[in-house]
FIGU-969361 format. One record per residue (C-alpha): residue number from 0; residue in one letter; x negated, y negated, z negated. Coordinates in Angstrom, 2 decimals. Example, Ala and Ser with C-alpha at 12.3 -4.5 7.8 and 13.67 -1.06 7.14 Angstrom:
BEGIN
NODE/0/A/-12.30/4.50/-7.80
NODE/1/S/-13.67/1.06/-7.14
***
This chain:
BEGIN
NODE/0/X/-52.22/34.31/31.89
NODE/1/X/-49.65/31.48/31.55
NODE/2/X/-45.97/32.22/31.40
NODE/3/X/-44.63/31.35/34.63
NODE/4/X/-47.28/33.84/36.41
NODE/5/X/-46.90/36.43/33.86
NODE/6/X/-43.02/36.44/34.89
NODE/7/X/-43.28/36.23/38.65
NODE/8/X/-46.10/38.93/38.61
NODE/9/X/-43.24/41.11/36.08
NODE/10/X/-40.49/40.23/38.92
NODE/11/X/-42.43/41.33/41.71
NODE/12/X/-43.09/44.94/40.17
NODE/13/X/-39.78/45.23/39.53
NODE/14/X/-38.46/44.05/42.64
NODE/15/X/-41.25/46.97/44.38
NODE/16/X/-39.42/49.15/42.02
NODE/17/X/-35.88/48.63/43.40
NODE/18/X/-36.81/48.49/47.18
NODE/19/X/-38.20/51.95/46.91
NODE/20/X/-35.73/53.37/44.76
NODE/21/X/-32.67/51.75/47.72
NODE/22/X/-35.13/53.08/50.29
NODE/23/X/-35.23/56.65/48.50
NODE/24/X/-31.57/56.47/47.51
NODE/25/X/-30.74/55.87/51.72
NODE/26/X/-32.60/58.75/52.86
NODE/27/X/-30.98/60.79/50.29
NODE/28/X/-27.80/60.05/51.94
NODE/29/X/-28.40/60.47/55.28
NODE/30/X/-29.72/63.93/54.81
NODE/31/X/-26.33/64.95/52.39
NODE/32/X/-23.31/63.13/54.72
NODE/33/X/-20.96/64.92/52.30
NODE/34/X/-22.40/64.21/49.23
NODE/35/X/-22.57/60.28/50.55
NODE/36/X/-19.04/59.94/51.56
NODE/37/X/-17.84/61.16/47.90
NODE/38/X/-20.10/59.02/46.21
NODE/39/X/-19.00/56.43/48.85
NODE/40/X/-15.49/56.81/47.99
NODE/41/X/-16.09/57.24/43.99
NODE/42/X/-17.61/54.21/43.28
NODE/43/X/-15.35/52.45/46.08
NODE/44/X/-12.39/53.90/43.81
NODE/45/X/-15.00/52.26/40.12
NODE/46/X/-15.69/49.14/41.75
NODE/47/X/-11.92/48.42/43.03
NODE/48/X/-10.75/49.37/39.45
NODE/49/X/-13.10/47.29/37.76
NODE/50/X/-12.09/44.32/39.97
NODE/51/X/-8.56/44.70/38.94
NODE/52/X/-9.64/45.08/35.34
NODE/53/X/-11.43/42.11/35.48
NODE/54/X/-9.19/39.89/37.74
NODE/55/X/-6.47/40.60/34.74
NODE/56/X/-8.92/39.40/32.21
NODE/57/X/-9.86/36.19/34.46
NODE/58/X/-6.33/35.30/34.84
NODE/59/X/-5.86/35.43/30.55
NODE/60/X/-8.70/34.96/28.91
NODE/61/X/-10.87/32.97/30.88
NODE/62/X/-8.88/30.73/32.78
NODE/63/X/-7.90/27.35/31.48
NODE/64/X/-4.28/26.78/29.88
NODE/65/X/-1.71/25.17/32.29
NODE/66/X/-1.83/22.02/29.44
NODE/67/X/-3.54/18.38/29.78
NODE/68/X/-6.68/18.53/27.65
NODE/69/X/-5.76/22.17/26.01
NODE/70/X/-8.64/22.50/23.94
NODE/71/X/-6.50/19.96/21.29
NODE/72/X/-3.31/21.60/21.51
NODE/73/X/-2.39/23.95/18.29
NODE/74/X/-0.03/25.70/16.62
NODE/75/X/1.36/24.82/13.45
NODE/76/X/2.50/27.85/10.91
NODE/77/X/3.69/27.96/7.49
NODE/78/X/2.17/30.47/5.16
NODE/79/X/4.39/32.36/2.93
NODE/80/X/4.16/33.18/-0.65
NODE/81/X/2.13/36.48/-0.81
NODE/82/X/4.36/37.64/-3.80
NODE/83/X/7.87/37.39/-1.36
NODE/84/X/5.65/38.50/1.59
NODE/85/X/2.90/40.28/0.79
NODE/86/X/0.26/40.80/3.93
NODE/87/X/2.15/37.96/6.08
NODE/88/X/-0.27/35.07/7.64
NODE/89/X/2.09/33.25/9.21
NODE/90/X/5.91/32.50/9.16
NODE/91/X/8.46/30.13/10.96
NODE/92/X/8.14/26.43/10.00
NODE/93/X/11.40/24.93/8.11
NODE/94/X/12.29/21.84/9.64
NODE/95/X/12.31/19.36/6.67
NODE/96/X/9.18/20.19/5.90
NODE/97/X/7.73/19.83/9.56
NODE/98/X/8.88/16.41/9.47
NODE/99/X/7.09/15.45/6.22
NODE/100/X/4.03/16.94/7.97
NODE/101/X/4.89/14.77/10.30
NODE/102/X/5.11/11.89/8.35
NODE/103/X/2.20/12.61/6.05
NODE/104/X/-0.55/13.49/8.73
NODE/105/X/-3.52/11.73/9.74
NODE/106/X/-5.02/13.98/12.23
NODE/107/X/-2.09/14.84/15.13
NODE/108/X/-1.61/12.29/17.66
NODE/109/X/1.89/14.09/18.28
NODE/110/X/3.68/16.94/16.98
NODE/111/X/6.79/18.54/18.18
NODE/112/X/9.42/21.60/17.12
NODE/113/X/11.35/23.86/18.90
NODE/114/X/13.08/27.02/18.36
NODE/115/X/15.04/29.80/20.55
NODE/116/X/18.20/30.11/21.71
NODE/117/X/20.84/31.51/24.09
NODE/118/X/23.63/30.65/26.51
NODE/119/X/25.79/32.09/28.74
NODE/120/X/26.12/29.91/32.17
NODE/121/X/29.19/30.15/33.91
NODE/122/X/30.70/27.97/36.41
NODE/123/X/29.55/28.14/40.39
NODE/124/X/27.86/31.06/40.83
NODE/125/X/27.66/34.55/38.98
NODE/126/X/28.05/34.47/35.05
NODE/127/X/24.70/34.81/33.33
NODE/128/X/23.19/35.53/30.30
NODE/129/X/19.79/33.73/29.86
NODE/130/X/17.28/32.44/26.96
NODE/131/X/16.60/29.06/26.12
NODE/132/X/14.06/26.81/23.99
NODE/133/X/16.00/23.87/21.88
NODE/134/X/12.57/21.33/21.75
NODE/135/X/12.38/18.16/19.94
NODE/136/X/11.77/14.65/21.07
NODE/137/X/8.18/14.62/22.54
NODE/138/X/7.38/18.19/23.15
NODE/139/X/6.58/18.19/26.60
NODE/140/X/4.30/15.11/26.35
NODE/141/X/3.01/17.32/23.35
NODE/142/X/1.35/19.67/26.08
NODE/143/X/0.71/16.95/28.39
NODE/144/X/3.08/18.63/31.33
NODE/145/X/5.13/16.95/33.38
NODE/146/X/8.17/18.40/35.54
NODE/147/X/7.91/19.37/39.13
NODE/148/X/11.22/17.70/39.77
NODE/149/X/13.23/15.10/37.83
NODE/150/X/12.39/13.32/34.55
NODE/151/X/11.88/15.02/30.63
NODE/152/X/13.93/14.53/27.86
NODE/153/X/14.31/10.66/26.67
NODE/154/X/14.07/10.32/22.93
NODE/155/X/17.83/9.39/22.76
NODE/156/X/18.72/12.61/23.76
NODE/157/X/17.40/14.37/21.03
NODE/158/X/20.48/13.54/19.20
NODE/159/X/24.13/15.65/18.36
NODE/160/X/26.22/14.88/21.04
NODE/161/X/23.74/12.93/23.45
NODE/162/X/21.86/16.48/23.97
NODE/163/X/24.10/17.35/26.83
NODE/164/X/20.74/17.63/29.42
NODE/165/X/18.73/20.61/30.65
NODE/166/X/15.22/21.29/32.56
NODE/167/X/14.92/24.41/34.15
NODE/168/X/12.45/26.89/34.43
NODE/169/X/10.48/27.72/38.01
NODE/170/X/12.07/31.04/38.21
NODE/171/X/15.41/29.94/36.95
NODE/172/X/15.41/26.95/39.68
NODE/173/X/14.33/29.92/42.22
NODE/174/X/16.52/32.23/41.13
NODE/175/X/19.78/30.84/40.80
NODE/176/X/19.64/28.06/43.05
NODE/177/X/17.27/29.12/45.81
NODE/178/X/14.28/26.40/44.93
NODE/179/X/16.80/23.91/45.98
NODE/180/X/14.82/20.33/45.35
NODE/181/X/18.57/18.65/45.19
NODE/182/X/19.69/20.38/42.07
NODE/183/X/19.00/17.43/39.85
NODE/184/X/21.83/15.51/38.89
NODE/185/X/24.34/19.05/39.23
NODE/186/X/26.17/19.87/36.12
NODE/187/X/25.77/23.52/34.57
NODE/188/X/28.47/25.08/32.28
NODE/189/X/26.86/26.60/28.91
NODE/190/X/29.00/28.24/26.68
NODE/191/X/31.78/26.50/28.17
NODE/192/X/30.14/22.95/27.82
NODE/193/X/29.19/20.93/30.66
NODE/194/X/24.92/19.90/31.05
NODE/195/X/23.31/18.15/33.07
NODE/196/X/20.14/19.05/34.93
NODE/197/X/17.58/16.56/34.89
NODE/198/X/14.48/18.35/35.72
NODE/199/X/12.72/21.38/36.91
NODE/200/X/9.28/22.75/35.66
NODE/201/X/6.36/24.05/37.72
NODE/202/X/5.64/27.78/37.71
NODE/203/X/2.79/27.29/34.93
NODE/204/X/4.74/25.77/32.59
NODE/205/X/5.83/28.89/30.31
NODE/206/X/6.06/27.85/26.58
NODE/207/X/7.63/29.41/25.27
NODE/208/X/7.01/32.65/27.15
NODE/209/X/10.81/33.21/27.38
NODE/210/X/12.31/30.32/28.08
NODE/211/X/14.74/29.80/31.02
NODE/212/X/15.44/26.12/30.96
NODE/213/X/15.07/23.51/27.29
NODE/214/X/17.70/21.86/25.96
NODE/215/X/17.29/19.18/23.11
NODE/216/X/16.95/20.36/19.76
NODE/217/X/19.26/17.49/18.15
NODE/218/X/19.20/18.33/14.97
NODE/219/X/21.69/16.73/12.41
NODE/220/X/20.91/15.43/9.22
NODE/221/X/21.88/18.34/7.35
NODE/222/X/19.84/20.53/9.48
NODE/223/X/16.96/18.08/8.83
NODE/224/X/17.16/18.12/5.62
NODE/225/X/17.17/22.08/4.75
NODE/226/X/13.75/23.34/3.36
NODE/227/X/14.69/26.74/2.58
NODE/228/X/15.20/27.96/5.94
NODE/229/X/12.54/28.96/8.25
NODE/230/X/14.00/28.56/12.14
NODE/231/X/11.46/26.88/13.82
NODE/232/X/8.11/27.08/15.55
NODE/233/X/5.48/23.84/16.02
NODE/234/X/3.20/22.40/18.24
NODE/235/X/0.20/19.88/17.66
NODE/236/X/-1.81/17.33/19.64
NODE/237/X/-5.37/16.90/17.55
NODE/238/X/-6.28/13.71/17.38
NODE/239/X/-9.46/12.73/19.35
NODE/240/X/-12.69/13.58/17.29
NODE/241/X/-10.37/16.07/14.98
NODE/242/X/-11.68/19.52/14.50
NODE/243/X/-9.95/22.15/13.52
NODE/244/X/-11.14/22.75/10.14
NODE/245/X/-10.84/18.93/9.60
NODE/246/X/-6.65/19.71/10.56
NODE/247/X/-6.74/22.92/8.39
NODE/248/X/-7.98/20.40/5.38
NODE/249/X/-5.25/18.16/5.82
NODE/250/X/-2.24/20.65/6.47
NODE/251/X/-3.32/22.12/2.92
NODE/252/X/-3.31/19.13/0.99
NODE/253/X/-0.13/17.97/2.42
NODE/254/X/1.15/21.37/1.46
NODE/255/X/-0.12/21.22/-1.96
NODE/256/X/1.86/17.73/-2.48
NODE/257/X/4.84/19.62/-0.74
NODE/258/X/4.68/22.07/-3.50
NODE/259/X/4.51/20.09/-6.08
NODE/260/X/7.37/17.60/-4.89
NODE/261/X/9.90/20.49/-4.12
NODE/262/X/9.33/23.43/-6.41
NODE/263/X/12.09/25.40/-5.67
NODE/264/X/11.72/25.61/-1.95
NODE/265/X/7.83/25.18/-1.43
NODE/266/X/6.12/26.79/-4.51
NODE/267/X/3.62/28.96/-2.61
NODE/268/X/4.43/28.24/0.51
NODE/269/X/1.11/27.00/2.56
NODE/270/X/0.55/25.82/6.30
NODE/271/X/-2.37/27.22/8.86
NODE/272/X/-3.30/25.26/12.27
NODE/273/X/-3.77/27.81/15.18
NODE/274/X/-5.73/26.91/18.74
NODE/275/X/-3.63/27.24/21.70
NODE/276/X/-5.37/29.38/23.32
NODE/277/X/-5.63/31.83/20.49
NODE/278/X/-1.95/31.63/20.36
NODE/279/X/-1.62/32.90/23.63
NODE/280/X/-4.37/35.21/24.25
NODE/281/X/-4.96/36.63/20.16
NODE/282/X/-3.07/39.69/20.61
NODE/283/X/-3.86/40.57/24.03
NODE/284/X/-7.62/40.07/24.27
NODE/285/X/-9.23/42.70/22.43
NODE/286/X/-7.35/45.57/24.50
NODE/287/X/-7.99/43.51/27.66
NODE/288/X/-11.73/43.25/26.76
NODE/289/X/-11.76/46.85/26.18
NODE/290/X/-10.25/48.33/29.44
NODE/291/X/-12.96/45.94/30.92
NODE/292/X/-15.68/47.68/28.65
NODE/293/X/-14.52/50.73/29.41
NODE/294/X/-14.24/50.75/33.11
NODE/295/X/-17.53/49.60/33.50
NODE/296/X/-19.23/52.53/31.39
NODE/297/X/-17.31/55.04/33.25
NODE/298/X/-18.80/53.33/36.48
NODE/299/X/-22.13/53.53/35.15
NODE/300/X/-21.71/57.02/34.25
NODE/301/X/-19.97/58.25/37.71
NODE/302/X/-23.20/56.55/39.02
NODE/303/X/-25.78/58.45/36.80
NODE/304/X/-24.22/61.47/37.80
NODE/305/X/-23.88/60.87/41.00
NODE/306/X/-27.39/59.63/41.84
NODE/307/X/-29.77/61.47/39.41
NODE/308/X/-28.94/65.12/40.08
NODE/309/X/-31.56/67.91/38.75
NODE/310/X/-32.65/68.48/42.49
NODE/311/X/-32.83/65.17/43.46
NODE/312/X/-34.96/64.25/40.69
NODE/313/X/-37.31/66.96/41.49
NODE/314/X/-38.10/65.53/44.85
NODE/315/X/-37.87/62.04/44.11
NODE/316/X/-40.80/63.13/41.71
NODE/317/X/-42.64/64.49/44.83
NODE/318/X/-42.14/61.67/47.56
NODE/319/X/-42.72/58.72/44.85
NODE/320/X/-45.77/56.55/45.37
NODE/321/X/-47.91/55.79/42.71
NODE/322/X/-48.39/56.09/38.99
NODE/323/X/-46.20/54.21/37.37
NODE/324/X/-43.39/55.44/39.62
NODE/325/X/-44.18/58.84/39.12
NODE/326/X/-44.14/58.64/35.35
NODE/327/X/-40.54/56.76/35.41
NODE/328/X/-39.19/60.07/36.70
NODE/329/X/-40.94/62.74/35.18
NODE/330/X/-38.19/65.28/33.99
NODE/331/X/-39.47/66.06/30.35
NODE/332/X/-39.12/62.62/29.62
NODE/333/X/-35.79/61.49/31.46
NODE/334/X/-33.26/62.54/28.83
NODE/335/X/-34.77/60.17/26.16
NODE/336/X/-35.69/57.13/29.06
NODE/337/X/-31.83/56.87/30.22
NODE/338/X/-30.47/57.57/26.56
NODE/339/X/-32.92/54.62/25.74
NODE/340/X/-31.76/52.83/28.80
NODE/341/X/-28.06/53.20/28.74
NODE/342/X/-27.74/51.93/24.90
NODE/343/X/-30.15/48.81/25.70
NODE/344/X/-27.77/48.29/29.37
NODE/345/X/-24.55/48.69/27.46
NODE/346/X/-26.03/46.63/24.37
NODE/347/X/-26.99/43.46/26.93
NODE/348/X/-23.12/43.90/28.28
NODE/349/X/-21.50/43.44/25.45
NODE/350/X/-23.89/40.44/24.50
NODE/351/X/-23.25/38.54/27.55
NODE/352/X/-19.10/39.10/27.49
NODE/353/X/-19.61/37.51/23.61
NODE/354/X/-21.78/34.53/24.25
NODE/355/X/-19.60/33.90/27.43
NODE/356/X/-16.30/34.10/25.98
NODE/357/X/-17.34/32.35/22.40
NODE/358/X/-18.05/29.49/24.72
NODE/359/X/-14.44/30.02/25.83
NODE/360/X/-13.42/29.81/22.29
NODE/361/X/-11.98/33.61/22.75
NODE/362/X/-13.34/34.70/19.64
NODE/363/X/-12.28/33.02/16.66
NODE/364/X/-9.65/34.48/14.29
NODE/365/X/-8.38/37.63/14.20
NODE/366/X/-4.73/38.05/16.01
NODE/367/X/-1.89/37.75/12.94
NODE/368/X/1.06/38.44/12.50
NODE/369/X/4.38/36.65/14.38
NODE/370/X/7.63/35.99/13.59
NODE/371/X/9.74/35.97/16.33
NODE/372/X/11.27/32.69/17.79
NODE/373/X/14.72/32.34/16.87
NODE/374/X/14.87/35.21/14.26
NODE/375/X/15.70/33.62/10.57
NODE/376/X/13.73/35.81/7.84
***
């Protein structure tokens, strides 16, 4: 028998099989009202859960990062000594030595830095506490994003005493100034200083996470020039055609020139290129991908219970039609078929969330550890 009949004669068994057991499971319920509502209203209450559970993962693992051609963005780390830091992956990038990456690179079509900050705004309006990001020349065009309203930063601001603009956040525009599309152009007092606000970003745009508006990094010369200190964080473009590993190869060899050029500050220290998207679903998706797991086995369980009672199996066994049907739901034998049956279910489950989500890219490295934004070791 060739393939193709083989299957369709296979499907149309099966499909017998689950018309008779939806006709069964229907009588069932109209002769036990009260048992159908609960069931009704049990796996109403799984199902809606599971929705949730899901929509959450949807929303953070599976849905595309607010960024222009995301699948090139990464993040750049240093790697610490394991001697000073012993079971640290990752660590805050010093800024002289992001700049020789910079320099020395072959693989990035653009790289920028940025670190965290604070003000206090004061002025028109109540005074206010809020977080900032500091961000180099060219780290919006980094992520490819560009504002809702108003202009990013020029590269002339990202100098002492020129940096004197602002972009806000969404919910900062929304907040303080009532999604007013004429703010641009309004001065803001920060720490007593007078900005300018130049732009305001769409409600996707949240990198990082806590940022309330950017200002321009302008770093001076001395700050430039400081390899000791570890301040910043850093974002990547890849090149097109550059894979990861081919980045990884390159950020280690510049590192091991580093090392040798500037003993004192770089002996031992390393560099590690991050994916986007692993930078800002790592340490949320295996607990996310777990409540999902685990939802849906306690469905399937509320459902064994609720459907394959003792009595119920013992007339099912009488009003089943032939053979084949009759020998699925023997009792001797049911303990070992559903024990059999629930590991190969569960074991097709977790296959399918794997394949699906490695094609996402969701399961590459293991989360690691982070250092806080705008915390110096």
């Amino acid at each position: 028998m060739e393939p193709e009949v083989l299957l369709l004669v296979l499907w149309r068994r099966q499909l017998a099989l689950v018309l008779q057991n939806l006709r069964y499971a229907f009588r069932r319920l109209l002769k036990s009202p009260g048992f159908a509502l609960v069931a009704v209203l049990i796996m109403a209450l799984g199902i809606g859960a599971n929705t949730a559970i899901f929509s959450v993962v949807h929303s953070v693992l599976l849905e595309p990062l607010p960024f222009h051609d995301a699948d090139r963005l990464v993040q750049l780390w240093h790697v610490p000594p394991q001697t000073s830091f012993p079971g640290m992956t990752r660590f805050s990038v010093s800024a002289a030595n992001f700049l020789d990456w910079q320099k020395q690179n072959d693989v990035f079509e653009q790289m920028a830095l940025y670190s965290g900050g604070g003000f206090d705004i004061t002025g028109n309006g109540k005074p206010e506490a809020i977080s900032a990001s500091l961000v180099s020349d060219g780290f919006f065009s980094v992520l490819g994003v560009q504002p809702l309203h108003g202009r990013v930063f020029r590269p002339d601001e990202d100098r002492p005493g020129s940096n004197h603009e602002v972009i806000l956040s969404y919910k900062l525009w929304q907040a303080r100034y009532g999604s007013d599309p004429n703010v641009l152009g309004r001065s803001i007092n920060l720490d007593g200083q007078p900005f300018t606000i130049i732009g305001v970003m769409g409600p996707k745009m949240t990198k990082p996470d806590f940022a309330q508006l950017w200002a321009p990094l302008a770093l001076t010369s001395k700050e430039a020039s400081i390899r000791g200190e570890h301040h910043f964080q850093a974002i990547a473009r890849l090149k097109p055609g550059i894979t990861l590993p081919v980045a990884q190869a390159e950020m280690n060899t510049i590192s091991q020139r580093l090392e040798q050029a500037y003993p004192d500050d770089d002996k031992g220290w390393g560099a590690t290129v991050n994916t986007m998207r692993e930078e800002t679903v790592g340490e949320v998706r295996p607990a996310l991908l777990m409540m999902l797991g685990a939802v849906a086995f306690v469905l399937d369980d509320r459902r064994r219970l609720l459907v394959l009672r003792p009595s119920d199996l013992a007339i099912q066994n009488r009003e089943t039609v032939g053979h084949a049907s009759r020998e699925r739901f023997q009792t001797p034998r049911l303990p070992s078929i559903l024990s059999a049956r629930r590991q190969i279910e569960r074991g097709l489950a977790v296959e399918v969330i794997e394949v699906f989500a490695d094609e996402r890219g969701l399961f590459e490295a293991d989360p690691i550890v982070t250092h806080e934004i705008g915390h110096a070791p």
